[in-house]
N, CA, C and O atoms as a MOPAC input file, in Angstrom:
PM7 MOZYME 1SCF
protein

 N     79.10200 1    85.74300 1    82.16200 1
 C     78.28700 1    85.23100 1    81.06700 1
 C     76.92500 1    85.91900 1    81.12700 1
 O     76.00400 1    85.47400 1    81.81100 1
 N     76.83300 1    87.07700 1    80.34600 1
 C     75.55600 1    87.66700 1    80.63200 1
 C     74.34900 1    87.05800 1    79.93400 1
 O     73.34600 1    86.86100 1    80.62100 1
 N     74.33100 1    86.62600 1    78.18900 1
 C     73.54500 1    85.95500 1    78.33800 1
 C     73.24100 1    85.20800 1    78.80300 1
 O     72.01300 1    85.17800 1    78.73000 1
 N     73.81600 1    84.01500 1    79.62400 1
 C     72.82100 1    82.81700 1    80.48400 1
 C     72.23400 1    84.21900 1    81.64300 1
 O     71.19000 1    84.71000 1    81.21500 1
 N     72.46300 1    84.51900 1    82.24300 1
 C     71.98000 1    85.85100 1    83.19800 1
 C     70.43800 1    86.18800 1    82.76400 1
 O     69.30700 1    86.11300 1    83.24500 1
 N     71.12200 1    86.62800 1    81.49500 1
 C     69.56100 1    87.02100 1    80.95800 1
 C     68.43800 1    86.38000 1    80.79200 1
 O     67.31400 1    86.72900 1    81.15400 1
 N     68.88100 1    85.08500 1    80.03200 1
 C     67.96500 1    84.02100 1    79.85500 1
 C     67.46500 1    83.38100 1    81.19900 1
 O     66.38200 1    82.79600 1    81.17000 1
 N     68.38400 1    83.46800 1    82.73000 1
 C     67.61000 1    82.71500 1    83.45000 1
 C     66.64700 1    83.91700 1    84.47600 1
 O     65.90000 1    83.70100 1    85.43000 1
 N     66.93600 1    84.85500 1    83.99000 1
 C     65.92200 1    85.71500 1    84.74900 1
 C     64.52000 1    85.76700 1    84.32600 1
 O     63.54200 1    85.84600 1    85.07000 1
 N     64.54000 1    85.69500 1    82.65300 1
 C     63.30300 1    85.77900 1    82.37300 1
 C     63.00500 1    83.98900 1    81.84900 1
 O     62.52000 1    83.94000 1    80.71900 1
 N     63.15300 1    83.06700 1    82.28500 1
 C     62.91600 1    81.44600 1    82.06400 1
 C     62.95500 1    80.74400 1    83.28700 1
 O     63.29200 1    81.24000 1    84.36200 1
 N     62.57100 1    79.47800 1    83.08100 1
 C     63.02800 1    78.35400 1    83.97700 1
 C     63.98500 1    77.13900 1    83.94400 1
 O     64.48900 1    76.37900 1    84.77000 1
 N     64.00300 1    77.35600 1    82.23900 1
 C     64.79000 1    76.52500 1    81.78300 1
 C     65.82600 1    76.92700 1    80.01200 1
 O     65.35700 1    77.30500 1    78.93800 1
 N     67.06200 1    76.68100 1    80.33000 1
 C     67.61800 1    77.71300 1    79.36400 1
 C     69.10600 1    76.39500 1    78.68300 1
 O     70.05800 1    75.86400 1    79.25400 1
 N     68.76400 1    76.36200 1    77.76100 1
 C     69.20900 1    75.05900 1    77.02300 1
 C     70.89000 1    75.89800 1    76.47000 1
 O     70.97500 1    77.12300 1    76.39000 1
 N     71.71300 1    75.24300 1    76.24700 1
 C     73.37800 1    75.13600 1    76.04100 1
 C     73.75500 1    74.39900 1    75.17500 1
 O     73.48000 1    73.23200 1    75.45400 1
 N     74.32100 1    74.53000 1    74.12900 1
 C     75.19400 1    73.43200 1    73.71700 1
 C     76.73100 1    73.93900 1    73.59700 1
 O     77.33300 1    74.98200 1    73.34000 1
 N     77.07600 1    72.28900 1    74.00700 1
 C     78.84200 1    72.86100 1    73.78400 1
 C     79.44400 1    71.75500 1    72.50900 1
 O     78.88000 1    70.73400 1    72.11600 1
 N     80.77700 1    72.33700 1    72.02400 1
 C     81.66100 1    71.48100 1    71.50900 1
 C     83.16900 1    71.44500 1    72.10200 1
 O     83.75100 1    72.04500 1    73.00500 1
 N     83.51000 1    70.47100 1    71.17800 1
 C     85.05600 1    70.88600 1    71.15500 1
 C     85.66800 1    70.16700 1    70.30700 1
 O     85.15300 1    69.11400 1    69.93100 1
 N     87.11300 1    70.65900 1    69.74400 1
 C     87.38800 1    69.84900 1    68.30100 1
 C     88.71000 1    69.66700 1    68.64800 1
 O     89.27600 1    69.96800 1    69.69900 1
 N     89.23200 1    69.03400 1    67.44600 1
 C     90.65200 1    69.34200 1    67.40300 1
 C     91.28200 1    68.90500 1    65.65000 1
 O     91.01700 1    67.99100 1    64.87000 1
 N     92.11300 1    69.97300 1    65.61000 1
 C     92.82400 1    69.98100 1    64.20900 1
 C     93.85200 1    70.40600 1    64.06900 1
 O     94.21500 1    71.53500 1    64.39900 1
 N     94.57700 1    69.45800 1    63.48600 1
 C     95.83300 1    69.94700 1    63.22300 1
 C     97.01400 1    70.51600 1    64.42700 1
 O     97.81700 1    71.44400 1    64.33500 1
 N     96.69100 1    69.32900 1    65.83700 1
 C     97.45600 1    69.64300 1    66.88300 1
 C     96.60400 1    70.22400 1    67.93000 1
 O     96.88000 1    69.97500 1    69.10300 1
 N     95.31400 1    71.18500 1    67.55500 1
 C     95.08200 1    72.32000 1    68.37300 1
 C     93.82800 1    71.85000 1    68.80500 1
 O     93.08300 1    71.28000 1    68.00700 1
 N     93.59000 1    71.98500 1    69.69800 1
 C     92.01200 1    71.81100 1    70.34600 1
 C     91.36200 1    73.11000 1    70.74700 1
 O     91.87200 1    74.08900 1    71.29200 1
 N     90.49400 1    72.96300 1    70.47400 1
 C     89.19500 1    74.11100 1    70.95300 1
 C     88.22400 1    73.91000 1    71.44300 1
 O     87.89100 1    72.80700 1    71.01000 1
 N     87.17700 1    74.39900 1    72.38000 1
 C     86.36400 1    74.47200 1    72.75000 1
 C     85.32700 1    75.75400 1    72.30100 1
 O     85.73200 1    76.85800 1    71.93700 1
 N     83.75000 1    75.30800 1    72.42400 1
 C     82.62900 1    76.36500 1    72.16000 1
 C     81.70300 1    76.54700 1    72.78100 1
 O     82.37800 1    76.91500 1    73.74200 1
 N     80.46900 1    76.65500 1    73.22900 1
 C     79.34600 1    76.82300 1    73.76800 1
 C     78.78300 1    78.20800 1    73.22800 1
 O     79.28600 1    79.32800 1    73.14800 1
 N     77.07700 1    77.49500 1    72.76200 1
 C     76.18100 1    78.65200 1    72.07600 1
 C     75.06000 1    78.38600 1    72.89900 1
 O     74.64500 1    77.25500 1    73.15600 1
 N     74.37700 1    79.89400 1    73.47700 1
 C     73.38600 1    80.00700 1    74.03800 1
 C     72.50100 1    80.44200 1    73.01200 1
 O     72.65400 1    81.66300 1    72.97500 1
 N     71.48500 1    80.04000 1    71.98100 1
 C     70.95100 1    80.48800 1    71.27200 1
 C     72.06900 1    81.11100 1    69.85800 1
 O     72.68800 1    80.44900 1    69.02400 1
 N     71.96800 1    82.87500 1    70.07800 1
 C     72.64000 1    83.47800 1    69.16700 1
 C     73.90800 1    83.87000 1    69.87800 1
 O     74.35300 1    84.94800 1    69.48500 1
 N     74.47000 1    83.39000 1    70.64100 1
 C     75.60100 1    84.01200 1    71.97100 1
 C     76.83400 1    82.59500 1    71.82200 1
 O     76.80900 1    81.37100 1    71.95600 1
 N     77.36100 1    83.15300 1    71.63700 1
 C     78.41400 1    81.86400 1    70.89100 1
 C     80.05400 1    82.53000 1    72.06400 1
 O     80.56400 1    83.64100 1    72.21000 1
 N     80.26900 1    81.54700 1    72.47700 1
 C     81.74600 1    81.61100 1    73.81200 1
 C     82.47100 1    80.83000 1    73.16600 1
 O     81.91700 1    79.90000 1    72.58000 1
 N     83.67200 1    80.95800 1    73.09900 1
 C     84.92400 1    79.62400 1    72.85900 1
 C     86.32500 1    80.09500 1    73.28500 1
 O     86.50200 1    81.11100 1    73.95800 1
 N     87.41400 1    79.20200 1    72.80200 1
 C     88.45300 1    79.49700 1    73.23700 1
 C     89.79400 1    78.33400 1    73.17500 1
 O     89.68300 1    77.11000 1    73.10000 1
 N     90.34800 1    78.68800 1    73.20100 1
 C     92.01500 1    77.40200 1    72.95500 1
 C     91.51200 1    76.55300 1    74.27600 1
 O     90.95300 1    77.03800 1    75.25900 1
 N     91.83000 1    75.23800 1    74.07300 1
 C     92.31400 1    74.71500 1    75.43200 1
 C     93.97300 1    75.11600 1    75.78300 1
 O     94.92500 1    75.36100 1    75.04200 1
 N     93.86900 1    75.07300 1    76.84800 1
 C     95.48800 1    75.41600 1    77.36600 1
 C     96.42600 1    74.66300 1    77.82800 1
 O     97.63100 1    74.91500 1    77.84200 1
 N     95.69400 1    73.39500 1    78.35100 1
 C     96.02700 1    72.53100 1    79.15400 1
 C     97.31700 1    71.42100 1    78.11200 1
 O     97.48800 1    71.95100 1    77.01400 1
 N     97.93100 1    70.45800 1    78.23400 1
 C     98.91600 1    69.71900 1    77.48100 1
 C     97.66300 1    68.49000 1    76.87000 1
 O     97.50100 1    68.54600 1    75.65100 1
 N     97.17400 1    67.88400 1    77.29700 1
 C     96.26800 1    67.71200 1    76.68800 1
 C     95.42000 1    68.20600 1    75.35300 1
 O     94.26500 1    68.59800 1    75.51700 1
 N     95.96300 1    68.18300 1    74.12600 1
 C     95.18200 1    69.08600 1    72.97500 1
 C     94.29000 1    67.50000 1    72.39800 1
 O     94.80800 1    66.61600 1    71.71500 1
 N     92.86200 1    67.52200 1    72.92000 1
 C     92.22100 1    66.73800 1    71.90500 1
 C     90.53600 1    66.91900 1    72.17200 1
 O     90.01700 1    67.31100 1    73.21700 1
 N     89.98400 1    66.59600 1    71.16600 1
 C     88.47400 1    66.64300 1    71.25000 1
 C     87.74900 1    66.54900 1    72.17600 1
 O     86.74400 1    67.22900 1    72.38700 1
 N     88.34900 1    65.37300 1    73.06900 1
 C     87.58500 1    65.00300 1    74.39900 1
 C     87.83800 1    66.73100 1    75.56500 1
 O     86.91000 1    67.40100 1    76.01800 1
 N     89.01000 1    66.94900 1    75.71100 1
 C     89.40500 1    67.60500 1    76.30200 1
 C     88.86000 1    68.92100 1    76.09500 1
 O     88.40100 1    69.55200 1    77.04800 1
 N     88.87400 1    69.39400 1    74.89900 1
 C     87.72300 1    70.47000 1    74.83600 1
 C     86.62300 1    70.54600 1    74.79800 1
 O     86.16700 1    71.67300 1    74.61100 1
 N     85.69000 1    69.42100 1    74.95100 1
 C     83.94200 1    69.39500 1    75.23700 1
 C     84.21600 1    69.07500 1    76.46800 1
 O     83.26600 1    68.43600 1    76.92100 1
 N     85.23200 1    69.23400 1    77.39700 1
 C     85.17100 1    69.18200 1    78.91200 1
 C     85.19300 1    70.41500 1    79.59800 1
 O     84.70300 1    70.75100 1    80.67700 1
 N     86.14300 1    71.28100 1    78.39700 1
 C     86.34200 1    72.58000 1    78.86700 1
 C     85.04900 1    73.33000 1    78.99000 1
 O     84.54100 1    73.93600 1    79.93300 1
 N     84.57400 1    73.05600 1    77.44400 1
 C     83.23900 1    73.78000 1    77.37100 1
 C     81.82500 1    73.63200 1    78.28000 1
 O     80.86200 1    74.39000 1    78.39300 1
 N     82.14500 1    72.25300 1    78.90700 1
 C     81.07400 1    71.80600 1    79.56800 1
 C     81.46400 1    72.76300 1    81.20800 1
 O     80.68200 1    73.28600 1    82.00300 1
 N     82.94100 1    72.68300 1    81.22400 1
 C     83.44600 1    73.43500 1    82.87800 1
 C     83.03000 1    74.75500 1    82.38400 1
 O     82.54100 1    75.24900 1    83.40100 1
 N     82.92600 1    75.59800 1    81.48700 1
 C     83.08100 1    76.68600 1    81.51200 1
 C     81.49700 1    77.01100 1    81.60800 1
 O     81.22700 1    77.86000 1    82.45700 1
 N     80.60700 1    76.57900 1    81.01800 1
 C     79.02300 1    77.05900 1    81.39400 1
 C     78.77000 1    76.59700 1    82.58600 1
 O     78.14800 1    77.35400 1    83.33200 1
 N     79.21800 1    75.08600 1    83.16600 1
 C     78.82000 1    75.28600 1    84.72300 1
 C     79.33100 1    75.86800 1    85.47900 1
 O     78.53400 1    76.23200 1    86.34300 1
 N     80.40400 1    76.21700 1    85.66500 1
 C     81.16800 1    77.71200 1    86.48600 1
 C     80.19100 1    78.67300 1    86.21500 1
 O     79.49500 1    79.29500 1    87.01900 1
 N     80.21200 1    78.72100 1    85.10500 1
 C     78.83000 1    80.35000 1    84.83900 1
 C     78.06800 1    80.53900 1    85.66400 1
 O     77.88100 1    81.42600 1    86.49700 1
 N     77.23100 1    78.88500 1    85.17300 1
 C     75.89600 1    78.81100 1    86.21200 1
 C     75.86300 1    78.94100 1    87.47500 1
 O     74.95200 1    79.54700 1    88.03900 1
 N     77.19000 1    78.20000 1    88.30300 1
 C     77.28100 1    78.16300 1    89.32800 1
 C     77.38700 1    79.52000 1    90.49600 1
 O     76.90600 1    79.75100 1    91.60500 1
 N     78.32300 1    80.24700 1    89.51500 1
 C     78.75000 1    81.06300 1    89.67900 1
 C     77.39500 1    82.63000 1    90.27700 1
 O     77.37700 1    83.44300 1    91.20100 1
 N     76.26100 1    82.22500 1    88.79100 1
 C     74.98700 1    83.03100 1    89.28300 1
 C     74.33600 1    82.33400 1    90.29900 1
 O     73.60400 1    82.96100 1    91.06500 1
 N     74.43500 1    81.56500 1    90.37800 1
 C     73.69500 1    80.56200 1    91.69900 1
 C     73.94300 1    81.23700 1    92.97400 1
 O     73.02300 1    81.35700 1    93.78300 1
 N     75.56800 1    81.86000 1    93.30700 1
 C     75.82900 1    81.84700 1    94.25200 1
 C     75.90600 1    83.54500 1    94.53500 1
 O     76.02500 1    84.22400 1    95.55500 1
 N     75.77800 1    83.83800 1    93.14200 1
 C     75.73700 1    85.74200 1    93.17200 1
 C     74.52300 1    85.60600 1    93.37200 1
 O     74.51800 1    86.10300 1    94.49800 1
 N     72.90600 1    85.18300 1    93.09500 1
 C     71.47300 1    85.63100 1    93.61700 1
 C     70.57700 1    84.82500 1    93.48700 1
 O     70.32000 1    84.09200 1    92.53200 1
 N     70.00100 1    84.96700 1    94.60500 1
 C     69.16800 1    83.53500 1    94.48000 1
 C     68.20000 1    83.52500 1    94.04200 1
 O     67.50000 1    82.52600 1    94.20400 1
 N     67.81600 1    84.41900 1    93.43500 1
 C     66.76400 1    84.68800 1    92.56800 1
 C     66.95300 1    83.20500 1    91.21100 1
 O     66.10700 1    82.40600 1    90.81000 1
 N     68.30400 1    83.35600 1    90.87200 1
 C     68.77300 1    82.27300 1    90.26500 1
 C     68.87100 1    80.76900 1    90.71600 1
 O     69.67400 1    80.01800 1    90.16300 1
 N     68.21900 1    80.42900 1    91.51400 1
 C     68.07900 1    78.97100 1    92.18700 1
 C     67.16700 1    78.07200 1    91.80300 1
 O     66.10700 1    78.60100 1    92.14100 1
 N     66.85600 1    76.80000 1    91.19000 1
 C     65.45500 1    76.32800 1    91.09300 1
 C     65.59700 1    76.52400 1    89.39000 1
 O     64.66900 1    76.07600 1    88.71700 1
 N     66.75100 1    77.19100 1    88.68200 1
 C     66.31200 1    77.08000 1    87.32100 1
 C     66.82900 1    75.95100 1    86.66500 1
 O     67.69100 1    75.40100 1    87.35000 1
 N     66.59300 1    75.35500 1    85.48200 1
 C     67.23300 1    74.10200 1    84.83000 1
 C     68.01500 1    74.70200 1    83.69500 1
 O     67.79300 1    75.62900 1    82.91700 1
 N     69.40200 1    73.52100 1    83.93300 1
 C     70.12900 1    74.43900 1    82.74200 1
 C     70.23500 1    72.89300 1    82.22200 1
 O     70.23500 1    71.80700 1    82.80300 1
 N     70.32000 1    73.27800 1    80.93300 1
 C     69.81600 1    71.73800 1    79.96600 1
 C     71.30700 1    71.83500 1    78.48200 1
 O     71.15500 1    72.28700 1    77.34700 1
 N     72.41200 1    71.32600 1    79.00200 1
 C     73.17200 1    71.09900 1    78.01300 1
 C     73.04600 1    70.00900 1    77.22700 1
 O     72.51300 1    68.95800 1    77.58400 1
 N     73.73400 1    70.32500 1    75.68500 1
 C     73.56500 1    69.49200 1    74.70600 1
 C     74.95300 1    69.42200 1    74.21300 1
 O     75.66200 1    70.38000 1    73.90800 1
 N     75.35000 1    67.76000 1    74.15900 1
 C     76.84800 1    67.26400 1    74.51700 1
 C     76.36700 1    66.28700 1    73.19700 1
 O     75.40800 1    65.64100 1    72.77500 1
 N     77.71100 1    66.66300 1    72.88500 1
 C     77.77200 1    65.44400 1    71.28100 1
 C     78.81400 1    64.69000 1    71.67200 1
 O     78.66800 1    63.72500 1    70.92200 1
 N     79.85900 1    64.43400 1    72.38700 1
 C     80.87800 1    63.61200 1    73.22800 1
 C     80.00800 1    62.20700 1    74.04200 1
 O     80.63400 1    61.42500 1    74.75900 1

């Protein structure tokens, strides 16, 4: 996830929002960093709304986590999601 990367190198605090829907059987998930927009099917047997604002919520904290543990330069920053669930 390079933009969060970007945003937490030059910030302290770098705001997220996620969704997730479902229609017509299918669930999806999203997350927009500003102009940087991620999404994707859920996969799981589970197809419903709840289930994809979970995905979306796992998938930016893996991100984060993920730079946390690649440099620690990245430590100490706030990541501030915005959950409509």
């Amino acid at each position: 996830m390079r933009a969060l990367e970007e945003r937490f190198r030059s910030r302290t605090r770098v705001a997220i929002a996620t969704d997730g829907s479902f229609d017509k059987g299918v669930a999806a998930w999203a997350a927009c960093l500003e102009n940087v927009e991620f999404g994707g099917p859920v996969t799981t047997e589970d197809q419903s709304a709840f289930a994809a604002e979970v995905k979306a919520i796992d998938f930016v904290l893996t991100a984060a986590a993920k730079l946390g543990k690649a440099d620690a330069a990245y430590t100490g920053k706030e990541l501030v999601l915005m959950i409509d669930s």
